[in-house]
C-alpha positions as CSV (number, residue, x, y, z in Angstrom):
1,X,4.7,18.8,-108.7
2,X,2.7,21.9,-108.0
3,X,4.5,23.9,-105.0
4,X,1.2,25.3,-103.9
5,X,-0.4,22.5,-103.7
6,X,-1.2,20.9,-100.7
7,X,1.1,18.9,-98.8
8,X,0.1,15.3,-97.2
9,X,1.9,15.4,-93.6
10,X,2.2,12.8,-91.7
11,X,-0.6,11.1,-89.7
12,X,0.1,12.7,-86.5
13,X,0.8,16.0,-88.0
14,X,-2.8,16.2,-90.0
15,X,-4.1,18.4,-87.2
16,X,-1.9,21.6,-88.0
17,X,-4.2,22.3,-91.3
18,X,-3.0,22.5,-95.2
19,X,0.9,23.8,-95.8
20,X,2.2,23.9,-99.2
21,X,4.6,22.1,-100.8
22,X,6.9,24.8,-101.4
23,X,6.8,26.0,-97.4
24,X,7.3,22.3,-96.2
25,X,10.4,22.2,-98.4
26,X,11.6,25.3,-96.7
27,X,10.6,23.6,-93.2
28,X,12.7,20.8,-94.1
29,X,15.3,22.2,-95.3
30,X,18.6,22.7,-92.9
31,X,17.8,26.3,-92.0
32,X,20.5,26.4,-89.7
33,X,21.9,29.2,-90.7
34,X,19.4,31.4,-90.9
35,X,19.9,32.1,-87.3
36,X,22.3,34.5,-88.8
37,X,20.8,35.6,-91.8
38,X,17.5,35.4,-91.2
39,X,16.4,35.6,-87.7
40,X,12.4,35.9,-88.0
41,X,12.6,32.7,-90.6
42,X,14.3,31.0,-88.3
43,X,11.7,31.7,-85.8
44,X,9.5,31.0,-87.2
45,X,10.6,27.6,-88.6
46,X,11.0,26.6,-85.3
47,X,7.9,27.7,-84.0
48,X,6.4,25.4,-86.5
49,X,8.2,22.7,-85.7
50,X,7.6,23.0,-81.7
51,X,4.0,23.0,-82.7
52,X,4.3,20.2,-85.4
53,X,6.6,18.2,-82.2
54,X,3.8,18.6,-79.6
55,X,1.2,17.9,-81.8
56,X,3.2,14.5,-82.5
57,X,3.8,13.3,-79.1
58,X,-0.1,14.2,-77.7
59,X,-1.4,12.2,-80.4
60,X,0.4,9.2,-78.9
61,X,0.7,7.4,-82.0
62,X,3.7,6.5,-81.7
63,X,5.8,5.4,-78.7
64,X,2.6,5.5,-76.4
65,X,3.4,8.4,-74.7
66,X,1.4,12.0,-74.7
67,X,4.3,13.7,-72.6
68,X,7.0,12.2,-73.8
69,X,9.2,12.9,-77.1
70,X,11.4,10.5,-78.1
71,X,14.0,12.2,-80.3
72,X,15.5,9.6,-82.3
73,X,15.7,7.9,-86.2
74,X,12.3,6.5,-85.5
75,X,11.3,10.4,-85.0
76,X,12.9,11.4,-88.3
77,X,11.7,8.6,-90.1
78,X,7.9,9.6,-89.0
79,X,8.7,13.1,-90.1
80,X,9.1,11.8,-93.2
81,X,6.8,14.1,-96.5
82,X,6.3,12.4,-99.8
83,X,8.4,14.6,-102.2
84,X,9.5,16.4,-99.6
85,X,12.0,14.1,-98.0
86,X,13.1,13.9,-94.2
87,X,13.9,17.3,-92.1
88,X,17.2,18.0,-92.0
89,X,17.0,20.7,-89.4
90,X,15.6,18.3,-86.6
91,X,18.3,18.5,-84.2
92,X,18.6,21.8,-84.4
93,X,15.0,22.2,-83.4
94,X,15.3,19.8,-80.8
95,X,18.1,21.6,-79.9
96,X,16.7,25.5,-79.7
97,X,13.7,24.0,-77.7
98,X,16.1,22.8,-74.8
99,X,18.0,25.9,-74.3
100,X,14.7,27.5,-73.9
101,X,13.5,24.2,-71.6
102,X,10.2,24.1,-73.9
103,X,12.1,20.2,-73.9
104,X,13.6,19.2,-71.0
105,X,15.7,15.7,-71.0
106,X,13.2,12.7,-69.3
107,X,16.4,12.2,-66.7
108,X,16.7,15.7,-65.3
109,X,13.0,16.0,-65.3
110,X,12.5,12.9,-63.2
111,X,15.7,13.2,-60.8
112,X,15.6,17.2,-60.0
113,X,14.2,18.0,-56.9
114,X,14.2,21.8,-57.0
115,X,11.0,23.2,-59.6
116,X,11.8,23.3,-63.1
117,X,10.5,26.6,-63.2
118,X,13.5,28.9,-63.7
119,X,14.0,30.9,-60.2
120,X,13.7,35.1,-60.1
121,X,16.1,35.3,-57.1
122,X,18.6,33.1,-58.1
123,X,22.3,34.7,-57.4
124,X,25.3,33.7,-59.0
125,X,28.4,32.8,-57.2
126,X,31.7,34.0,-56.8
127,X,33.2,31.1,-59.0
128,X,30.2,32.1,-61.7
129,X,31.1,35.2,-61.8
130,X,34.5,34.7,-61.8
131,X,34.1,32.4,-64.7
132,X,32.3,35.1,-66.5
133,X,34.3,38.0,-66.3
134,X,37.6,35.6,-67.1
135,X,36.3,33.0,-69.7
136,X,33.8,35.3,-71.7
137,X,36.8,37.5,-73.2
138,X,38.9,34.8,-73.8
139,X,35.8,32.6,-75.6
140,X,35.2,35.6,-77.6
141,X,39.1,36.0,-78.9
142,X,38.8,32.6,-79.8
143,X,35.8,33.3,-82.2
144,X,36.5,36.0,-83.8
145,X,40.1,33.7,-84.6
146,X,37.5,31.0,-86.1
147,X,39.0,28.2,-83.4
148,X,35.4,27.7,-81.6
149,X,31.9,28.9,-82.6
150,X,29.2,27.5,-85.0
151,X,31.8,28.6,-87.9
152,X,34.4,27.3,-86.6
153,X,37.0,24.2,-87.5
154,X,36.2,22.6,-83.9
155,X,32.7,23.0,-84.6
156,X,32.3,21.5,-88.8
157,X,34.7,19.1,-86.9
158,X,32.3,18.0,-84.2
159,X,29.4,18.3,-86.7
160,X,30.9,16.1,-88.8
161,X,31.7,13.3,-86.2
162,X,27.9,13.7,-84.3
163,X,26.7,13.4,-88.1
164,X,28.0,10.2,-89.2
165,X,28.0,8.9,-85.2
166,X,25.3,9.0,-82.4
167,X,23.2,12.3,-82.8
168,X,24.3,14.1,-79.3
169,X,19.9,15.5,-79.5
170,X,19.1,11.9,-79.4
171,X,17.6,11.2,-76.3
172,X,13.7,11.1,-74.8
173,X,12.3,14.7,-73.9
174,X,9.1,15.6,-71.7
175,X,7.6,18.7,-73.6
176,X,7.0,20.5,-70.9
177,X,3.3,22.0,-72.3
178,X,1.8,19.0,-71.8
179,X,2.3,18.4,-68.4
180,X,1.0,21.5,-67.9
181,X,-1.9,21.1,-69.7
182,X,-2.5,17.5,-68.1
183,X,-2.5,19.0,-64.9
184,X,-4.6,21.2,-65.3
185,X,-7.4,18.9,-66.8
186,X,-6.7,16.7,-63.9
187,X,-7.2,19.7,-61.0
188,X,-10.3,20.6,-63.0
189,X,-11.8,17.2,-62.8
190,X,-11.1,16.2,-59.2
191,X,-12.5,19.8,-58.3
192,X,-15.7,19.3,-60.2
193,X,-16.1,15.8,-58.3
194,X,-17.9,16.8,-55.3
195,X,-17.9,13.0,-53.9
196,X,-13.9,12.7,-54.4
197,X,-11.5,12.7,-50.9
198,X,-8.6,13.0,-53.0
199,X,-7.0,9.5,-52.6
200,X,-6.3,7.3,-54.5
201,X,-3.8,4.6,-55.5
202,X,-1.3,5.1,-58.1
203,X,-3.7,2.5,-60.6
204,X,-6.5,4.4,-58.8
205,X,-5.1,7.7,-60.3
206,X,-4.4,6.4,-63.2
207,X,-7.8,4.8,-64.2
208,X,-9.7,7.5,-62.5
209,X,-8.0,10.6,-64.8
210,X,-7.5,8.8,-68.4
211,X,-10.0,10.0,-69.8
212,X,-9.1,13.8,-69.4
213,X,-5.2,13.2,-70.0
214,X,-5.2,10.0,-72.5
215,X,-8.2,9.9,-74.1
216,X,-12.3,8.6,-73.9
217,X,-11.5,5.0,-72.5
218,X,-8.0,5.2,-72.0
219,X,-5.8,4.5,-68.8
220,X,-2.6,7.2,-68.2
221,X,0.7,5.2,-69.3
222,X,2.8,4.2,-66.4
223,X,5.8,6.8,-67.3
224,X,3.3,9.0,-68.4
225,X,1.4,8.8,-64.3
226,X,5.3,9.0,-63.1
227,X,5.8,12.4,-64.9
228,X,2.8,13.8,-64.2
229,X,2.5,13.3,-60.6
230,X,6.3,14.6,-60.4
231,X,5.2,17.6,-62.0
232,X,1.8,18.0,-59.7
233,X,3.6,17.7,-56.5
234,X,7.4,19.6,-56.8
235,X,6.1,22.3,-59.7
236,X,2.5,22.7,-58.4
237,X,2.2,21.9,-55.0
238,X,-0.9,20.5,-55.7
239,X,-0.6,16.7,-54.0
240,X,1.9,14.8,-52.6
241,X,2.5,10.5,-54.2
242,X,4.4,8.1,-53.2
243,X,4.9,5.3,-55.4
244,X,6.6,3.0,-52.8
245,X,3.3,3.1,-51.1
246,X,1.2,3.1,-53.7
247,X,-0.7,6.5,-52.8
248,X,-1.7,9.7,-53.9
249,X,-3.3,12.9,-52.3
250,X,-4.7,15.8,-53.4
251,X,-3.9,18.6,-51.2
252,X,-4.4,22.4,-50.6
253,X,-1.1,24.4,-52.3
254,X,-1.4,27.1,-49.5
255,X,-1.4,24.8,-46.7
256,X,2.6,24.5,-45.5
257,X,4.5,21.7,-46.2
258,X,4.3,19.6,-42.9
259,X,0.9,19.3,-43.2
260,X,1.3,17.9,-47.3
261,X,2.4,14.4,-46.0
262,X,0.6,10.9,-46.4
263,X,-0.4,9.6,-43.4
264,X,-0.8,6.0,-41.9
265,X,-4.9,6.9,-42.0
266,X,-4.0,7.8,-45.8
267,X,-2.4,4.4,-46.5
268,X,-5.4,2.2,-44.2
269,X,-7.7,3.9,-46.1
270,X,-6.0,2.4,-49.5
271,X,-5.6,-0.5,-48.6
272,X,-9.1,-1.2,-47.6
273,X,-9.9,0.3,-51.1
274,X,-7.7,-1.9,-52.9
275,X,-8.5,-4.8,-50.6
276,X,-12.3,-4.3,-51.6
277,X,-11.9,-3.4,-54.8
278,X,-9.8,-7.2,-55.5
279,X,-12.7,-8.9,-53.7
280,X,-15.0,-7.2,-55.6
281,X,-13.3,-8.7,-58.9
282,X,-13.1,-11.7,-57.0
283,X,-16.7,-12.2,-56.4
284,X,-17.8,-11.5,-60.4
285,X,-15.1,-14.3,-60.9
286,X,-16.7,-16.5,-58.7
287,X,-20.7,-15.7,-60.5
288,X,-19.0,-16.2,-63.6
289,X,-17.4,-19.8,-62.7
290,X,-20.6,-20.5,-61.0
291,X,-22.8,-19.7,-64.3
292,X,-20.2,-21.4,-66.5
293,X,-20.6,-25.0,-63.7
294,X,-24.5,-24.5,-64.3
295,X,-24.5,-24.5,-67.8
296,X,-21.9,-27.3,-68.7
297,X,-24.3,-29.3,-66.3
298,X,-27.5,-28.6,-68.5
299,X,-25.5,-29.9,-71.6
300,X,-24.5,-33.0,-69.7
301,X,-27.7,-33.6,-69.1
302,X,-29.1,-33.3,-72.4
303,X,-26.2,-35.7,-73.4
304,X,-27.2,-38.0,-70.9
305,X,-23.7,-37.7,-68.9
306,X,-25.5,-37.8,-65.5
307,X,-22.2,-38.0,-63.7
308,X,-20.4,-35.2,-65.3
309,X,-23.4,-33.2,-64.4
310,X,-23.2,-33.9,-61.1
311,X,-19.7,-33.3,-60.7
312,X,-20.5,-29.6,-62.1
313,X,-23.3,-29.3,-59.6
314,X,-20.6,-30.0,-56.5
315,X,-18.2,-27.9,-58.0
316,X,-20.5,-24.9,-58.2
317,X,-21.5,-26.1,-54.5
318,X,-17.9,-25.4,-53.5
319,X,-18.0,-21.8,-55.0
320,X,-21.0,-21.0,-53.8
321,X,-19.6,-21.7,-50.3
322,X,-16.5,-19.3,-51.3
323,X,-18.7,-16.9,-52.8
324,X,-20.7,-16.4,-49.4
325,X,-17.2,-16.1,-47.7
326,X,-16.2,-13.9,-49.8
327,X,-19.3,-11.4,-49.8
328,X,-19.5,-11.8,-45.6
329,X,-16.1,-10.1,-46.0
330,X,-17.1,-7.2,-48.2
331,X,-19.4,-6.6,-45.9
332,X,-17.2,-6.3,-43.3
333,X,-14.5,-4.2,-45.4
334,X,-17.2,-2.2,-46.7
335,X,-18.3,-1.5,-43.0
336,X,-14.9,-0.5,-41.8
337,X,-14.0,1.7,-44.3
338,X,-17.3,4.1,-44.4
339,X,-16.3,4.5,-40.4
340,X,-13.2,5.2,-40.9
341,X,-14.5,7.9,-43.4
342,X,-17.2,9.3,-41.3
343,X,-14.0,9.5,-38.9
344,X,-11.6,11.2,-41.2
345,X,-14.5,14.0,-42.0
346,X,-15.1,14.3,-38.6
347,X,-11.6,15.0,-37.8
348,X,-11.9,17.9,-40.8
349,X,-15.1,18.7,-39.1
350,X,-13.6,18.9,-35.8
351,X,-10.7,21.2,-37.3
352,X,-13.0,23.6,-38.8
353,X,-14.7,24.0,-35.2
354,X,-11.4,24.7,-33.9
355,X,-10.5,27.1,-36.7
356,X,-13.5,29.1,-35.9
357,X,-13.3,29.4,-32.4
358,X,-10.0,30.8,-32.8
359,X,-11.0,33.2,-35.1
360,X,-14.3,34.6,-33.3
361,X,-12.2,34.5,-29.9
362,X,-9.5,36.5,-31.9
363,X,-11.9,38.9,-33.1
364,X,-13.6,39.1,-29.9
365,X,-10.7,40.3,-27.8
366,X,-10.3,43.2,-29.7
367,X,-10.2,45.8,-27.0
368,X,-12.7,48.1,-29.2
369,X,-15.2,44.6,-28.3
370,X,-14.7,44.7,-24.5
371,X,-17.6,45.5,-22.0
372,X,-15.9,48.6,-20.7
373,X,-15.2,50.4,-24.5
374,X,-18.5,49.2,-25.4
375,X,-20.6,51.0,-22.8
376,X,-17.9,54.2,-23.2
377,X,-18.9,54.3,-26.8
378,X,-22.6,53.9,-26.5
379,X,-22.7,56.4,-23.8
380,X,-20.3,58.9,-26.1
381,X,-22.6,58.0,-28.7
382,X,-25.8,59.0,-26.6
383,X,-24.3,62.4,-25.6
384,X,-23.4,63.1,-28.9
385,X,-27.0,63.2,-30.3
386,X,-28.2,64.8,-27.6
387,X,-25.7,67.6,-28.2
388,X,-27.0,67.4,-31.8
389,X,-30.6,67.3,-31.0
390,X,-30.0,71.0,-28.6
391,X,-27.7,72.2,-31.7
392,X,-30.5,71.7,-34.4
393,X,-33.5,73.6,-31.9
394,X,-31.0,76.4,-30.9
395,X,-30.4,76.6,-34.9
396,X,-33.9,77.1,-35.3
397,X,-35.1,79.4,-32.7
398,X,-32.6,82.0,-33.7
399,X,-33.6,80.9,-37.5
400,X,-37.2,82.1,-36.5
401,X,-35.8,85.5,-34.9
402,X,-34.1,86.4,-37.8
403,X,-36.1,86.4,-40.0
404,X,-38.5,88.1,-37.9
405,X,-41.2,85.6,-37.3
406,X,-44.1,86.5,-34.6
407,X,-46.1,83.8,-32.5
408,X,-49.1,83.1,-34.8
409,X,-52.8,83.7,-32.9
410,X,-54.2,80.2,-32.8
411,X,-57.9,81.7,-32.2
412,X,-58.0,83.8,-35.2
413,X,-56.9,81.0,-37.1
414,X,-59.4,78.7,-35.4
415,X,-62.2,81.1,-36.3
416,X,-61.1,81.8,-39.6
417,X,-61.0,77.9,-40.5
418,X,-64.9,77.5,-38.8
419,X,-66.3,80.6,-41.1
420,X,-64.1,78.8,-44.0
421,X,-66.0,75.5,-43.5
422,X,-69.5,77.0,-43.1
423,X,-69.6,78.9,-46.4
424,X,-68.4,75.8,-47.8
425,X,-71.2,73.9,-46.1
426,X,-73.7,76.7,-47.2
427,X,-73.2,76.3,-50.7
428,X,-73.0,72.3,-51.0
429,X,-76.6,72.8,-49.7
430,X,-77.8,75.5,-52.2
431,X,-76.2,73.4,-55.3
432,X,-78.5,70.3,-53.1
433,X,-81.3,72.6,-53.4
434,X,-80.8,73.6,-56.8
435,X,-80.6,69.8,-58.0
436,X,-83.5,69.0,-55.9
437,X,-85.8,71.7,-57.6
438,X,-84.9,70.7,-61.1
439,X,-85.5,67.3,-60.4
440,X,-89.0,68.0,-59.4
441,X,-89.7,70.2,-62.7
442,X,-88.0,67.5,-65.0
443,X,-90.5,65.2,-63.7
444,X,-93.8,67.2,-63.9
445,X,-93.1,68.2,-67.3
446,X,-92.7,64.6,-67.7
447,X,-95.8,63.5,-66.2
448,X,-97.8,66.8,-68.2
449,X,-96.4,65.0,-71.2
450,X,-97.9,61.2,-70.4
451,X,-100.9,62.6,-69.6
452,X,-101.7,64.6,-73.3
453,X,-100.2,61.4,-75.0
454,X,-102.7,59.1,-73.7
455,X,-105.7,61.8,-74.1
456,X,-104.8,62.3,-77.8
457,X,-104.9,58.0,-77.9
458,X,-108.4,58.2,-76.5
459,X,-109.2,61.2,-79.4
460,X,-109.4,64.5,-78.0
461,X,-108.3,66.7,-75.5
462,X,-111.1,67.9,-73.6
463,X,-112.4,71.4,-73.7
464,X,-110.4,73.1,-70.5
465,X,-107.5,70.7,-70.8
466,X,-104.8,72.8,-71.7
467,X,-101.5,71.5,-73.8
468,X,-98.1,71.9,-71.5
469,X,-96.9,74.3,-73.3
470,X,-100.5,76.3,-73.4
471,X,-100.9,76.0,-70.2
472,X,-97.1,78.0,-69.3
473,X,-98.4,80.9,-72.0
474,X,-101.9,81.2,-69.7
475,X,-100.1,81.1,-66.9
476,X,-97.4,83.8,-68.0
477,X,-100.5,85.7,-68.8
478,X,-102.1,85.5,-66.0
């Protein structure tokens, strides 16, 4: 066997990727001791193994649960590699992951009512501490004299007994990760449902979050709902169930406690759900018995059995007469419980009215908001720019003076602006003159020019008639 070959793991472990043959030995080995020797192995072994453990139990492949680990020789045998063998260092996995409540036991998990979220304030007692400061020396003497400890007698002792007797690590676990992570799928899925009221019956829950925790047409295992609405409401505050009753609600964690309760409106309203969601089923029953009456008629018929027929026919008469029952009251169920909806949101409707009123009259009664300090300010205000308004032209009258600025005679200027605009005038009209003039010589050369082209096309130019430019030499002459 090659050791860096691949390994084949178990079906429920094919997830984690490839591990060689030679590292899988060393994960199944009993690394125990390591702890001692080699810490960051150790570690890291069990790190694997928490991994390789949670992988196991979301798959659900095999007790049924995704939260639940059920530590037992069912587990090991699962465990088992091929060439590799069985892990030997199970329990002391299991074991590691409790003390650091990665595992907690299904018991304590279920029973505790305080969060199993280790506390920041918690204080020890006088008898704690007086246990401490007592017991600690006198466990320690006790090691270092090999009478207790993981190398002591009383512990290969022990070891010995649990080994060929029940396994004390035996025992179902929730893995706490998964709970976590369930939740949290669940809150994103009801928050994304902009339709949901956040009730719903225990089945109701279950059905209506499958998907997200157990998989693509899958309904939550009843332990597996338990857990996970005992996790939702004392870890996360996030709704409060009771299983007695059959309900669940989703609730706001920053609301305070007295108002996380489940109502009698709560428990109507589930009812009426359940009630209509039975006579629902009900009524597809009926269709179906009715369709199943009408065609065990038709094959009568076509057997000539004229009287079975017929008695098919009455039947379905009968539960046709039920079926109309039956739909009358859906209707009326129906009815009922989209008023008492419409009235539960009006209530919430209502409160957030209240809410707001409170807080505009709050804000309102400010004293800086009152008629008196609002007319002081906008009066202080008002005086205050005019006080800036005589500041800025004091600033620049004595701006003016020091710099030595004199009044400016408007007249000059006037005068000086009019002589400004008639020279300007004056020459537009001499360029105007000047364009007009060359105009009118452009076009008598041009018509001088027409004139000697079409006398040349008739043969000559007369005696007398003188060429354009001819007739500027005579004249220059002249």
């Amino acid at each position: 066997m090659n050791p860096n070959a691949a390994a084949q793991l178990p079906p429920s472990l094919e997830s984690l990727g490839p591990v060689t043959i030679s590292r899988l030995q060393g994960l199944y080995s009993d690394f125990t001791q390591k702890k001692h020797t080699n810490l960051a192995s150790y570690n890291a072994n069990v790190e694997w193994w928490r991994k390789a453990l949670e992988t196991h139990v979301s798959s659900g492949t095999t007790s049924g649960s995704r939260l639940v680990l059920q530590a037992n020789r069912q587990l090991i045998d699962a465990m088992r590699v091929e060439g590799v063998g069985k892990p030997a260092a199970l329990g002391e996995v299991i074991t590691n992951l409790v003390t650091n409540r990665t595992l907690i036991p299904l018991s304590t998990f279920l029973t505790s009512t305080q969060s199993i979220y280790p506390s920041s304030s918690w204080i020890p007692s006088p008898t704690t501490v007086a246990t401490y400061v007592v017991g600690k020396p006198l466990w320690w003497a006790m090691e270092q004299l090999g009478i207790v400890g993981e190398d002591s007698i009383v512990h290969s002792i022990t070891s010995r007994v649990s080994g060929s007797a029940t396994q004390s690590w035996y025992g179902d676990y929730v893995f706490l990760s998964l709970p976590e992570k369930a939740a949290a799928a669940v809150l994103e899925e009801e928050k994304g449902d902009g339709a949901s009221d956040g009730l719903y019956s225990v089945l109701g829950f279950r059905r209506r979050f499958g998907e997200v925790v157990a998989g693509e047409g899958q309904i939550i295992g009843e332990r597996d709902a338990e857990i996970l609405l005992k996790f939702m409401q004392r870890d996360k505050g996030v709704l409060v169930a009771d299983l007695k009753q059959d309900v669940v609600k989703f609730t706001d964690p920053s609301t305070s406690p007295a108002e996380r309760t489940i109502t009698a409106v709560d428990k109507g309203v589930i009812e009426l759900r359940t009630a209509i969601e039975s006579l629902n089923s009900q009524i597809s029953a009926l269709q179906a018995r009715m369709d199943e009456c009408t065609s065990k008629a038709k094959d009568a018929l076509r057997k000539g059995q004229k009287t079975v027929a017929t008695t098919y026919l009455r039947t379905k008469r009968h539960l046709e007469e039920v079926l109309n029952r039956r739909l009358g009251s859906l209707t009326t169920l129906e009815g009922t419980l989209i008023s008492v909806e419409s009235a539960r949101g009006d209530v919430e409707i209502m409160k957030s009215y209240s809410l707001s009123t409170a807080t505009l009259r709050s804000i309102l009664s400010h004293p800086s908001l009152q008629r008196e300090e609002v007319e002081k300010t906008m009066d202080a205000l008002a005086e205050a720019n005019m006080d800036a308004r005589e500041i800025s032209e004091t600033v620049n009258v004595n701006v003016d003076s020091a710099v030595g600025a004199d009044a400016v005679d408007e007249d000059l200027v006037e005068d000086e602006l009019a002589a400004l605009i008639r020279e300007s005038e004056a020459e537009s009209r001499a360029k105007e003159e000047a364009g007009k003039k060359a105009k009118e010589e452009e076009k008598e050369k041009a018509e001088a020019e027409e004139t000697r082209q079409q006398l040349e096309k008739a043969g000559a130019v007369p005696e007398g008639v003188q060429q354009p430019e001819q007739a500027k030499e005579r004249a220059a002459e002249l």
